[in-house]
Short mmCIF file of the C-alpha atoms (twelve columns), coordinates in Angstrom:
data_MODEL
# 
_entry.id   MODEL 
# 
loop_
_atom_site.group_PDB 
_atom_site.id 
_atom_site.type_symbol 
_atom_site.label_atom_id 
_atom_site.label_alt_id 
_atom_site.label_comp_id 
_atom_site.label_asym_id 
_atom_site.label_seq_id 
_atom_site.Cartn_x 
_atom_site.Cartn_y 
_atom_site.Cartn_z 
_atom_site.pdbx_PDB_model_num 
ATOM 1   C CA . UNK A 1   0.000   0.000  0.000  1 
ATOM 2   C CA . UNK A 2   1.374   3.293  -1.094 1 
ATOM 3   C CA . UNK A 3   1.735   6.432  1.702  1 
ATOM 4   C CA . UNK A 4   -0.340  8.065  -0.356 1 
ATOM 5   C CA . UNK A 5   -3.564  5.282  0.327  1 
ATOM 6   C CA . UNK A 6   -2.662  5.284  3.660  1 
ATOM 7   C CA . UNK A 7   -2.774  9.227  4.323  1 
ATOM 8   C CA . UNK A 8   -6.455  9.217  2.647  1 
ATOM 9   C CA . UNK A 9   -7.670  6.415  5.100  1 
ATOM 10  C CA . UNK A 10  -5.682  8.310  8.039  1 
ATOM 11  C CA . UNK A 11  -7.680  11.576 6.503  1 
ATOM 12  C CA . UNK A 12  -10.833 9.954  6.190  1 
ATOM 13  C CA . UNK A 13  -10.830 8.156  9.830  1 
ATOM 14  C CA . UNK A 14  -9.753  11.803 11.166 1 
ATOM 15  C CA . UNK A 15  -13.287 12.859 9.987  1 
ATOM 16  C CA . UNK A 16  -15.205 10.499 11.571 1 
ATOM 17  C CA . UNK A 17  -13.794 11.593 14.763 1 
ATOM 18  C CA . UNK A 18  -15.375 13.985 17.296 1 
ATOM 19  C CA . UNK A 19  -12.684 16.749 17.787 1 
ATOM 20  C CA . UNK A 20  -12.958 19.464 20.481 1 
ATOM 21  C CA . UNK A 21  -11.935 23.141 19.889 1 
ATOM 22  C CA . UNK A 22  -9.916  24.049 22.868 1 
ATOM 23  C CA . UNK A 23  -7.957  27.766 21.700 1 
ATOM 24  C CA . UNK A 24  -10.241 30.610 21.674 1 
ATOM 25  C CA . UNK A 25  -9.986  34.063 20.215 1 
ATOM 26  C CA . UNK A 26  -11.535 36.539 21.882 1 
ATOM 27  C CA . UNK A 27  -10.901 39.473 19.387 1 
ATOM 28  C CA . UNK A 28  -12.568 37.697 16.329 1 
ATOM 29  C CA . UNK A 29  -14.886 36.196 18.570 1 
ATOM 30  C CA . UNK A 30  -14.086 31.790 17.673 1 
ATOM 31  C CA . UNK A 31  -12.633 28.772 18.882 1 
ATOM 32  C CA . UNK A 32  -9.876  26.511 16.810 1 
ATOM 33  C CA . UNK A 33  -8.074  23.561 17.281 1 
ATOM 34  C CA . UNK A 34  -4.617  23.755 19.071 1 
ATOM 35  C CA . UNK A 35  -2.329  20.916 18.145 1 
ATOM 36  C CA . UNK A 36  -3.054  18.872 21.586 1 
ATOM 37  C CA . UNK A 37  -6.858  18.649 20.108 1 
ATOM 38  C CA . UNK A 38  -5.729  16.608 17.263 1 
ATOM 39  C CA . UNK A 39  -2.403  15.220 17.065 1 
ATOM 40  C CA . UNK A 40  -2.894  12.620 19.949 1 
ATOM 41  C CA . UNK A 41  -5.485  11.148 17.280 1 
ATOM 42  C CA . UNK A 42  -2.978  11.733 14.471 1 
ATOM 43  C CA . UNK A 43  -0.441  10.014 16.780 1 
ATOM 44  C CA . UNK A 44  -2.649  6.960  16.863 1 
ATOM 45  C CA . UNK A 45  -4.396  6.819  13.606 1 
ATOM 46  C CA . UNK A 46  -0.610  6.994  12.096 1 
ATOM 47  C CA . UNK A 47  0.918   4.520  14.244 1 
ATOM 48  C CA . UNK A 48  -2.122  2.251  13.045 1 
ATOM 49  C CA . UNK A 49  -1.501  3.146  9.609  1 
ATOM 50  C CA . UNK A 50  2.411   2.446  9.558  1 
ATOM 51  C CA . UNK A 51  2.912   5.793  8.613  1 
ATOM 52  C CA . UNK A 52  5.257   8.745  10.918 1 
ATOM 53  C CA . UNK A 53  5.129   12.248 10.878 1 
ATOM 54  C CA . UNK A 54  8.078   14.046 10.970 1 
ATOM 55  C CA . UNK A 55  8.710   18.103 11.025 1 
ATOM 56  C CA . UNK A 56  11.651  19.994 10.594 1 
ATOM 57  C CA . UNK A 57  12.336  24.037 9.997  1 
ATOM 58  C CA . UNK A 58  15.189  25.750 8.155  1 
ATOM 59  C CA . UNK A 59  15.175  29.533 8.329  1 
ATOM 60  C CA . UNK A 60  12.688  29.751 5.761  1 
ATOM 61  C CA . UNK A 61  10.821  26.642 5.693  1 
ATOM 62  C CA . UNK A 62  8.569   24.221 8.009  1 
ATOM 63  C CA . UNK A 63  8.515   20.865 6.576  1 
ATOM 64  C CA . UNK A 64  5.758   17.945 7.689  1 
ATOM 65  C CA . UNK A 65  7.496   14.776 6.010  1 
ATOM 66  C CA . UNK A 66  4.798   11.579 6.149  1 
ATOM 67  C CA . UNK A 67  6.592   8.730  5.870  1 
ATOM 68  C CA . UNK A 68  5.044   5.304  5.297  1 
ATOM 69  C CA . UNK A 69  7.571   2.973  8.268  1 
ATOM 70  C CA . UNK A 70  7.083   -0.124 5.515  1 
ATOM 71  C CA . UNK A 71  8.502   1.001  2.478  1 
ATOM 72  C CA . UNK A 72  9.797   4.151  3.122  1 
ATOM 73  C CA . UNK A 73  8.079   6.167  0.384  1 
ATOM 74  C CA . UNK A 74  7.043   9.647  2.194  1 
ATOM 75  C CA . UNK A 75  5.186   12.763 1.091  1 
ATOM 76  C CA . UNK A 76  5.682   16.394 1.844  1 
ATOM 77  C CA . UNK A 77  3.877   19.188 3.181  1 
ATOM 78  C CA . UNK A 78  5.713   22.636 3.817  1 
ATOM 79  C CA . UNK A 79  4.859   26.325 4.593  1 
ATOM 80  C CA . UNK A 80  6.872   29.603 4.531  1 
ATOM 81  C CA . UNK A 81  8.203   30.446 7.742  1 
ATOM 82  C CA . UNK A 82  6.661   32.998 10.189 1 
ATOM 83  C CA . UNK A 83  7.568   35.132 12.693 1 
ATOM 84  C CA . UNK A 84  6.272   35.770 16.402 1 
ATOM 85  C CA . UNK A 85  6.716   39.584 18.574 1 
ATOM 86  C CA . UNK A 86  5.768   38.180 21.498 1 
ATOM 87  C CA . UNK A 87  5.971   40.809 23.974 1 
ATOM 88  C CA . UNK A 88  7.855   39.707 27.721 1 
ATOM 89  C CA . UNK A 89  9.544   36.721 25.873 1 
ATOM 90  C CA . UNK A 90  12.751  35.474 24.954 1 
ATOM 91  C CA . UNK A 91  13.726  35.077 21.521 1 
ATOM 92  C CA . UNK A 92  13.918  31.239 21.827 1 
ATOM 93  C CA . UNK A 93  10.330  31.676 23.272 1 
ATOM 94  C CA . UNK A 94  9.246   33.471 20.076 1 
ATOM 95  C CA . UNK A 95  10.497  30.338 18.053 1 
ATOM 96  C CA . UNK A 96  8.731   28.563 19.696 1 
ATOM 97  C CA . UNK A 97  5.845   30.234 19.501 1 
ATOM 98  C CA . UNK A 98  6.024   29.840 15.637 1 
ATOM 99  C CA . UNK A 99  7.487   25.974 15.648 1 
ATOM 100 C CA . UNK A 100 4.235   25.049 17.372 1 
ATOM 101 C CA . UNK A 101 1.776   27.077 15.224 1 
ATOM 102 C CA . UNK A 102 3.766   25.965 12.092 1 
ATOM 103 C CA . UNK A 103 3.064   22.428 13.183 1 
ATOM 104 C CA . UNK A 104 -0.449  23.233 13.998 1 
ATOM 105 C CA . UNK A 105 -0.736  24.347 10.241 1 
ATOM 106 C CA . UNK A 106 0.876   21.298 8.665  1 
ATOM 107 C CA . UNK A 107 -0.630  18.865 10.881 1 
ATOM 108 C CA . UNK A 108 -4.132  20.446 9.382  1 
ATOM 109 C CA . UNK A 109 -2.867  20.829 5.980  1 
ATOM 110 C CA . UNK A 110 -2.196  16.814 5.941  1 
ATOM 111 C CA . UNK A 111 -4.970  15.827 7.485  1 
ATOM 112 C CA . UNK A 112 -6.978  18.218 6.017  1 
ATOM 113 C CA . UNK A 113 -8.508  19.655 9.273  1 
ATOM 114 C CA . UNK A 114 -11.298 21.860 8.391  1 
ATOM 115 C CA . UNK A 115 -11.941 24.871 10.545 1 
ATOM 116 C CA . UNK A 116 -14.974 26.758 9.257  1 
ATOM 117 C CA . UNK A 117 -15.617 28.527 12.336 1 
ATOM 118 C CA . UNK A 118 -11.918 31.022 11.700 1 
ATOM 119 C CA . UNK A 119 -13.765 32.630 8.397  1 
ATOM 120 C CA . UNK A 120 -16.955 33.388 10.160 1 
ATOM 121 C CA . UNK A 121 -16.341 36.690 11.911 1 
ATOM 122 C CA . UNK A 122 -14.874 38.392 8.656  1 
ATOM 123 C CA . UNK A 123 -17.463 36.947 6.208  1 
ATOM 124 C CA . UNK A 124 -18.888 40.269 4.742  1 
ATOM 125 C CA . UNK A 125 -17.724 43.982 3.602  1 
ATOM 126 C CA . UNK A 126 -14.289 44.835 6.152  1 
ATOM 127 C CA . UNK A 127 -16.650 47.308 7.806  1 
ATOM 128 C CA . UNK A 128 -19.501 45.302 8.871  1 
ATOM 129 C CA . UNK A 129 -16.761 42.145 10.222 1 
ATOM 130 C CA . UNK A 130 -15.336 45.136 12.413 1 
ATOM 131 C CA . UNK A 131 -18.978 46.741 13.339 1 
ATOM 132 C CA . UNK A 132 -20.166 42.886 14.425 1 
ATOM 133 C CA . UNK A 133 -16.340 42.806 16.439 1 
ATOM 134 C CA . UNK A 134 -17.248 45.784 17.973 1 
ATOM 135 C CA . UNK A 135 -20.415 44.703 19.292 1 
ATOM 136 C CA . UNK A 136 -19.430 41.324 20.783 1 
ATOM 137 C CA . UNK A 137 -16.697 43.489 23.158 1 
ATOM 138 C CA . UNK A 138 -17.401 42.634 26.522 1 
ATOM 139 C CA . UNK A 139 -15.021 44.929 28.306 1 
ATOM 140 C CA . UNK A 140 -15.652 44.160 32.185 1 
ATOM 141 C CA . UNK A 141 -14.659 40.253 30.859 1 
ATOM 142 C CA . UNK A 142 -11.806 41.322 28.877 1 
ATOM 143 C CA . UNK A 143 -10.556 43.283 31.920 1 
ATOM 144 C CA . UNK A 144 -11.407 40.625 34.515 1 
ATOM 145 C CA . UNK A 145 -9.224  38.266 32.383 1 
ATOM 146 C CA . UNK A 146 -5.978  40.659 33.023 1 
ATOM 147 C CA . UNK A 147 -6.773  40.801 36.703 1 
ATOM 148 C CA . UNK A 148 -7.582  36.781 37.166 1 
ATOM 149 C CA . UNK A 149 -4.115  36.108 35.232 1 
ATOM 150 C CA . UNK A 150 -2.236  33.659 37.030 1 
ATOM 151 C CA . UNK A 151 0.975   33.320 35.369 1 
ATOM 152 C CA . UNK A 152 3.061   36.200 33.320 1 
ATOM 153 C CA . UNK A 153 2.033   34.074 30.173 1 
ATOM 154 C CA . UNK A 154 -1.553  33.966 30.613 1 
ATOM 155 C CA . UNK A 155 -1.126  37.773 31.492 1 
ATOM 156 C CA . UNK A 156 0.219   38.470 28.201 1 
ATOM 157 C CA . UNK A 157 -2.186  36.236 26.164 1 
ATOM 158 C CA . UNK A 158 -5.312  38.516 28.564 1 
ATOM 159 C CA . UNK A 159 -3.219  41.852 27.848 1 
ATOM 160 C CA . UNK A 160 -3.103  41.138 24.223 1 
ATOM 161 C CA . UNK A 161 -6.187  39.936 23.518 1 
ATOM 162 C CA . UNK A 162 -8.081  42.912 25.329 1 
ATOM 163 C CA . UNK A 163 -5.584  45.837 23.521 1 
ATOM 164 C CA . UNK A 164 -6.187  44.114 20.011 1 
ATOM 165 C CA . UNK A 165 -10.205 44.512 20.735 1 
ATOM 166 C CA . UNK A 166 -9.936  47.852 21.740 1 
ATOM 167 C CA . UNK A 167 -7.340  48.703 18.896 1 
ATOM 168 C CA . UNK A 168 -10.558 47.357 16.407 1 
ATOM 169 C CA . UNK A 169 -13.141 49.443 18.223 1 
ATOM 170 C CA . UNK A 170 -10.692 52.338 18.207 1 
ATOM 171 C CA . UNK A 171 -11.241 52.987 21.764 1 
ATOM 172 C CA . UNK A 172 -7.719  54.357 23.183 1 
ATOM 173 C CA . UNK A 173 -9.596  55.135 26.839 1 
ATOM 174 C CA . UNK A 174 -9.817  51.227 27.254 1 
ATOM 175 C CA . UNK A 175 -6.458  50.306 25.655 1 
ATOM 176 C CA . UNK A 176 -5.090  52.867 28.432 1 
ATOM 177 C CA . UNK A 177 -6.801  50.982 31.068 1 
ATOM 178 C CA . UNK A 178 -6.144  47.495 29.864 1 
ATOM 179 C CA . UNK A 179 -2.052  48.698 29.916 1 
ATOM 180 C CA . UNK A 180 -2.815  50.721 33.527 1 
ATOM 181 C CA . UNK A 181 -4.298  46.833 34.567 1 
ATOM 182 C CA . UNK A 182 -1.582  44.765 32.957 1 
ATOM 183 C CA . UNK A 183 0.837   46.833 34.881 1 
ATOM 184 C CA . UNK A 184 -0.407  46.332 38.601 1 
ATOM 185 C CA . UNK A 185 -1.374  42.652 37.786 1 
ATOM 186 C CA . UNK A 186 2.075   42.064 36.404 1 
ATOM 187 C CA . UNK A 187 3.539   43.922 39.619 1 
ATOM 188 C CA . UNK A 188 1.060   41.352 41.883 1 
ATOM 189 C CA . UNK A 189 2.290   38.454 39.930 1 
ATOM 190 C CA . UNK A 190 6.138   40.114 40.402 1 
ATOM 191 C CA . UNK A 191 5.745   40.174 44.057 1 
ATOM 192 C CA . UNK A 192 4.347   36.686 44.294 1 
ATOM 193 C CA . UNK A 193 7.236   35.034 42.439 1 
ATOM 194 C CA . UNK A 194 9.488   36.672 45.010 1 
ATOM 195 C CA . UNK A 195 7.719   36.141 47.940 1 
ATOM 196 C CA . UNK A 196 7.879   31.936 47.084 1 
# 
């Protein structure tokens, strides 16, 4: 049997399965897959198969390599390289930031993951995708997110998520206080890493 056969019956057994969305985005307002939704059933449905996944990354490049373990015959997937700004983080965190979306992407690509739910909240003229944004803002939540932020890294992800809504609703009175509430959390979560 060819990699090829056995990628379409991994594909078509990947479709049959009942996948939860775990990653939200609260600026466009829907939920995708991360990679821990799927690739444990990859994992399995490959090992079943006799087929292997392997990614690698050049500078450029992010390569998902599908290899069948019998006869060594393999097919490619590959995508241009991004880049991440994360702000706080190292530049190794950044990499890694855009290693595990870059898998995330060829993993779906292969599998052919479909995510309708990402194209909903821009369907429509660029004006009414931001006026519907707009209206789905739910400040007090976006600020109660910075303040229940537990870790530096859920801080950011809460920080982020809140400036980038009030960025689209062009609102710089709530971007200041999402920063002025970033900053004493941040502080909070400064003195409790000191105090352990």
């Amino acid at each position: 049997m060819s990699v090829y056969k056995k990628l379409q019956e991994a594909r078509c057994e990947m479709q049959r399965k009942t996948l939860s969305k775990s990653g939200k985005n609260t600026f466009a307002g829907y939920s995708y897959f991360e990679l821990g939704d799927f690739l444990p059933a990859i994992n399995e449905l490959f090992l079943e198969k006799g087929l292997c996944g392997v990614v690698s990354f050049t500078a450029s490049l992010a390569t998902l390599k599908v290899v069948d373990v019998e006869d060594g015959s393999s097919i490619e997937f590959t995508s241009p390289m991004g880049s991440a700004a994360l702000k706080g983080c190292h530049e190794v965190q950044n990499v890694g930031a855009v290693e595990t979306y870059q898998r995330r992407y060829l993993y779906v690509t292969a599998l052919e993951i479909v995510e309708h739910d990402a194209l909903e909240p821009v369907t429509g003229s660029p004006q009414q995708a931001k006026d519907k944004a707009v209206q789905q803002y739910d400040w007090t939540g976006l600020m109660a997110d910075i303040a229940k932020a537990t870790t530096m890294a859920s801080l950011k992800v809460a920080f982020d998520d809140s400036v980038a809504a009030a960025k689209a609703a062009d609102n710089k009175a709530m971007a200041a206080r999402f920063t002025k509430a970033k900053d004493k959390r941040k502080a909070e979560l400064s003195n409790q890493e000191q105090a352990a």
